[in-house]
C-alpha positions as CSV (number, residue, x, y, z in Angstrom):
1,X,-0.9,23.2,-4.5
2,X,2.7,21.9,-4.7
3,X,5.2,23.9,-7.6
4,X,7.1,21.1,-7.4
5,X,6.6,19.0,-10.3
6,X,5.3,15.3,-10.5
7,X,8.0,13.3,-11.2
8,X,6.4,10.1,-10.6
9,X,3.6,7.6,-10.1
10,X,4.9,7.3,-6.9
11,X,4.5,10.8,-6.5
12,X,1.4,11.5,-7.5
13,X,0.2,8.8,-5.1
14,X,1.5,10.3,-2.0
15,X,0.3,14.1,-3.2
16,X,-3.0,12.5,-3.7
17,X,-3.3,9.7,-1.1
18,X,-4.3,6.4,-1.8
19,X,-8.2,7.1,-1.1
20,X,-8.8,9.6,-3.4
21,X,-7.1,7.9,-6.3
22,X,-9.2,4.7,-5.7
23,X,-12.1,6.9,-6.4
24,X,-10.5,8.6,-9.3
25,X,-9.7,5.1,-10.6
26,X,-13.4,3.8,-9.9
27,X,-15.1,6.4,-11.4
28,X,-12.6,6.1,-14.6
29,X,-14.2,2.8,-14.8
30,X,-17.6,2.8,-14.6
31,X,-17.6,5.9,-16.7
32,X,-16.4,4.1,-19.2
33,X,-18.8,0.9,-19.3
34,X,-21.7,2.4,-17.9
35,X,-22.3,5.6,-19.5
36,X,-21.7,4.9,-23.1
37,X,-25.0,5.1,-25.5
38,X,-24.1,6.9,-28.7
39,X,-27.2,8.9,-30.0
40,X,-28.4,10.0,-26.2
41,X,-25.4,12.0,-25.3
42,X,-27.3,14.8,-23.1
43,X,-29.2,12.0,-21.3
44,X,-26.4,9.9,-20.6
45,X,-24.3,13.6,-19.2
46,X,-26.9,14.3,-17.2
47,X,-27.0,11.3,-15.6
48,X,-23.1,11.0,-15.1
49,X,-23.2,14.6,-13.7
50,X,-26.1,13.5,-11.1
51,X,-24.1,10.3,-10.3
52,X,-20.5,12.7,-9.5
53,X,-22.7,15.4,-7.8
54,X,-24.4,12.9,-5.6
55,X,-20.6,11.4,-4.8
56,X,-19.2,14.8,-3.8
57,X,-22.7,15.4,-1.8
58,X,-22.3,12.1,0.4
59,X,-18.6,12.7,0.7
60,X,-19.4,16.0,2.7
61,X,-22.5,14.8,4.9
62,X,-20.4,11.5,6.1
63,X,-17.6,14.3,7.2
64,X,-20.6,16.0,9.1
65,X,-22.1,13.1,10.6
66,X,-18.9,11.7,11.3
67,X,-19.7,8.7,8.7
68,X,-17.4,6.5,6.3
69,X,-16.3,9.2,4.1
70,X,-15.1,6.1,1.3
71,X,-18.4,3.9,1.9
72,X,-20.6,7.3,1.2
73,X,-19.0,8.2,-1.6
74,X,-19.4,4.7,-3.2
75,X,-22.9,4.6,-1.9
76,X,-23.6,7.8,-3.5
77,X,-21.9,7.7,-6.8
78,X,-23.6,4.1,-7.5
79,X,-27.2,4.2,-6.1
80,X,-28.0,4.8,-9.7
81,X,-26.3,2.9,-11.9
82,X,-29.4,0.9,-12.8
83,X,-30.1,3.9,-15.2
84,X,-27.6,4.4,-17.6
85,X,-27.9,0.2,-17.7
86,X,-31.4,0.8,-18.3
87,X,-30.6,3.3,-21.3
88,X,-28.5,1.1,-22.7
89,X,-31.2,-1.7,-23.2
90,X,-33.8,0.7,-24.2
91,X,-32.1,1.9,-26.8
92,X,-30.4,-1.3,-28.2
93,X,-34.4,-2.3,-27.9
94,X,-35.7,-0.2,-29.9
95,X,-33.2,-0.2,-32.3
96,X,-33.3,-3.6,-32.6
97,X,-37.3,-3.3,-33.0
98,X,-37.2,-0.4,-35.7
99,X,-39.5,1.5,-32.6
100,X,-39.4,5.3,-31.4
101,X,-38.0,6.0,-28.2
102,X,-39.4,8.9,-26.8
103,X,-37.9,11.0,-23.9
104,X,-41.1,10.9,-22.2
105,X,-41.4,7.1,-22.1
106,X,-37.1,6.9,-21.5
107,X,-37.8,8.5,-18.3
108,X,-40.8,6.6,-17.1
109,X,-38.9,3.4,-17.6
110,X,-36.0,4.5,-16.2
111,X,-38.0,5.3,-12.9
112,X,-39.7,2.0,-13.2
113,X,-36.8,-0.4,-13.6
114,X,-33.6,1.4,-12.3
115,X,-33.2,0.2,-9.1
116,X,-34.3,-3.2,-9.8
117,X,-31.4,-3.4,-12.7
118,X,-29.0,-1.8,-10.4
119,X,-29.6,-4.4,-7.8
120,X,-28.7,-7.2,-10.6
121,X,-25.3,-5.0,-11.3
122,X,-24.4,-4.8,-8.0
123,X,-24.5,-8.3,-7.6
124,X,-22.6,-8.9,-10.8
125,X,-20.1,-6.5,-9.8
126,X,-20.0,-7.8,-6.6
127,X,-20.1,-4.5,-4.8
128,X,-20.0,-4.0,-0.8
129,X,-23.4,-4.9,1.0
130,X,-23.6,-0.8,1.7
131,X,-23.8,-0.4,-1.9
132,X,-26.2,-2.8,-2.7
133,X,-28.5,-1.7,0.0
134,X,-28.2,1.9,-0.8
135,X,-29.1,1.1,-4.3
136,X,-32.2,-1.0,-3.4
137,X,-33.6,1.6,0.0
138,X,-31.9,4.9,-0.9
139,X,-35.7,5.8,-1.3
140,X,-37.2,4.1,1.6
141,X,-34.4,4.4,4.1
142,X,-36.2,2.9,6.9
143,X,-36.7,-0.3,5.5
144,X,-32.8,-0.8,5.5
145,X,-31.5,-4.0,7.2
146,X,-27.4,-2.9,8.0
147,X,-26.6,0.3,6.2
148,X,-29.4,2.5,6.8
149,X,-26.9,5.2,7.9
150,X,-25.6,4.8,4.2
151,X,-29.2,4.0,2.5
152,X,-30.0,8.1,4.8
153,X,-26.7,9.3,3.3
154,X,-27.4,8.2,-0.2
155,X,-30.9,9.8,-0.4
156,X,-30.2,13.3,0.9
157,X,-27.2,13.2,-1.6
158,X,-29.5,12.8,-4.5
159,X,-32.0,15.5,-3.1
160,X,-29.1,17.7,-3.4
161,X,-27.6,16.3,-6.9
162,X,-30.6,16.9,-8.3
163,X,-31.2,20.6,-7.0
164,X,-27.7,21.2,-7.8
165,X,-28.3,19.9,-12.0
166,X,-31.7,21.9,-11.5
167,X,-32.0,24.4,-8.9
168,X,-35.3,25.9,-10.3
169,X,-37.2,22.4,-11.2
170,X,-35.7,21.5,-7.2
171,X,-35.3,24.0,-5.5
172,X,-34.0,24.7,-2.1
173,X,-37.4,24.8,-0.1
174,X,-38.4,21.0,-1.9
175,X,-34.7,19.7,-0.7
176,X,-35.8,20.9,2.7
177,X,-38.9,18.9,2.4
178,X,-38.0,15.7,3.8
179,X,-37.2,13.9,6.9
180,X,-33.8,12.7,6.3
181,X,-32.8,15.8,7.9
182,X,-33.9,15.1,10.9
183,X,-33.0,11.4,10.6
184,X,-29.5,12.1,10.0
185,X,-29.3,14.5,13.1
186,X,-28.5,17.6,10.7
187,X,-28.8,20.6,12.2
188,X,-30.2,24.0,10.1
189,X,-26.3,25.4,10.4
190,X,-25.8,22.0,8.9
191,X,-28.4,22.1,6.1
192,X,-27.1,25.6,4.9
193,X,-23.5,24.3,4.8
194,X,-24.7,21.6,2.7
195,X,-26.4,23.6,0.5
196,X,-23.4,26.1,-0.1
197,X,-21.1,23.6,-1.1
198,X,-22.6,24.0,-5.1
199,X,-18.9,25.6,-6.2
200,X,-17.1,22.4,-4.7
201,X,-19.7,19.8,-6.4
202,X,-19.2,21.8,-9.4
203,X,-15.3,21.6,-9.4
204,X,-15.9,17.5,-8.8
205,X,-18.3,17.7,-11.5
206,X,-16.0,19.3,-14.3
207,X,-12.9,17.8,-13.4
208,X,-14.2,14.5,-15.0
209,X,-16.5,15.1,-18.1
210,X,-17.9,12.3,-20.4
């Protein structure tokens, strides 16, 4: 790091470099629209946390696989964006309905309706065709029409988000457990780099707190 001292907006720019403070800038953003609902605070963390972890995750195996680092990290970061959305509505339901809302039922909802609301915010949002697809397939990869290197990207990323937010409830040998590995080319030397990298996710992860 620099001692000399930022004197600038213009300065920070060309310390950072133009990439990485789009993403700063983006994630700014959709932190604050997305991942508001007062009342559900740990939910709503927990799901910002998976959405930065799986970010940081698809940054590093694009730089592996020799991938678009930017696309990845857009592809990962968004893939579920349908849930905070989803959480929102739920919540403004059941208010609105005098009901419980139960963690148990949140979660089977979200599951159920996530990527179907993502698909309709990606298309308001109007975000890149590698987004939208990585949103809609990050679960069945193969049925990807243009971006299946992105829709491959996007799953393993989550695999690892979500062993990273719970290593016991995930751990290493079920993140193993899949053939995106092998889809993606990774080798083992590959898979253990991956899966080392928890100290640099976490850095991503606290540098941007709800």
């Amino acid at each position: 790091m620099t001692r000399n001292p930022v004197v600038s907006l213009q300065h920070a720019v060309s310390m950072l470099g133009m990439n990485l403070m789009s993403e700063l800038a983006f994630s700014a953003s959709i932190k604050g629209s997305a991942f508001k609902v007062p009342g559900w605070d740990d939910e709503v963390k927990r799901l910002w946390q998976y959405s930065l972890a799986s970010g940081a995750y698809a940054k590093e195996i694009a730089r592996t696989r020799r991938f678009n680092v930017e696309s990845a990290y857009l592809c990962g970061l968004l893939h579920g964006i349908g849930k905070p959305v989803v959480l929102q509505t739920l919540v403004a339901l059941a208010k609105e309905q005098n009901c419980a809302l139960t963690k148990e039922w949140l979660h089977q909802l979200l599951e159920g309706y996530y990527i179907q609301v993502g698909l309709l915010v990606a298309e308001d949002w109007g975000l890149p065709p590698p987004v939208v697809e990585s949103i809609g397939f990050h679960n069945d990869y193969q049925y990807a029409k243009t971006a299946k290197q992105e829709c491959m990207t996007t799953c393993l990323a989550g695999r690892l988000a979500t062993h990273f937010l719970d290593p016991e409830g995930f751990d290493e040998a079920t993140v193993r457990e899949h053939a995106v590995f092998a889809d993606l080319n990774l080798y083992p030397k590959d898979i253990d780099m991956l899966l080392a990298l928890k100290e640099k996710v976490q850095v991503v992860v606290e540098a941007m707190p709800l």
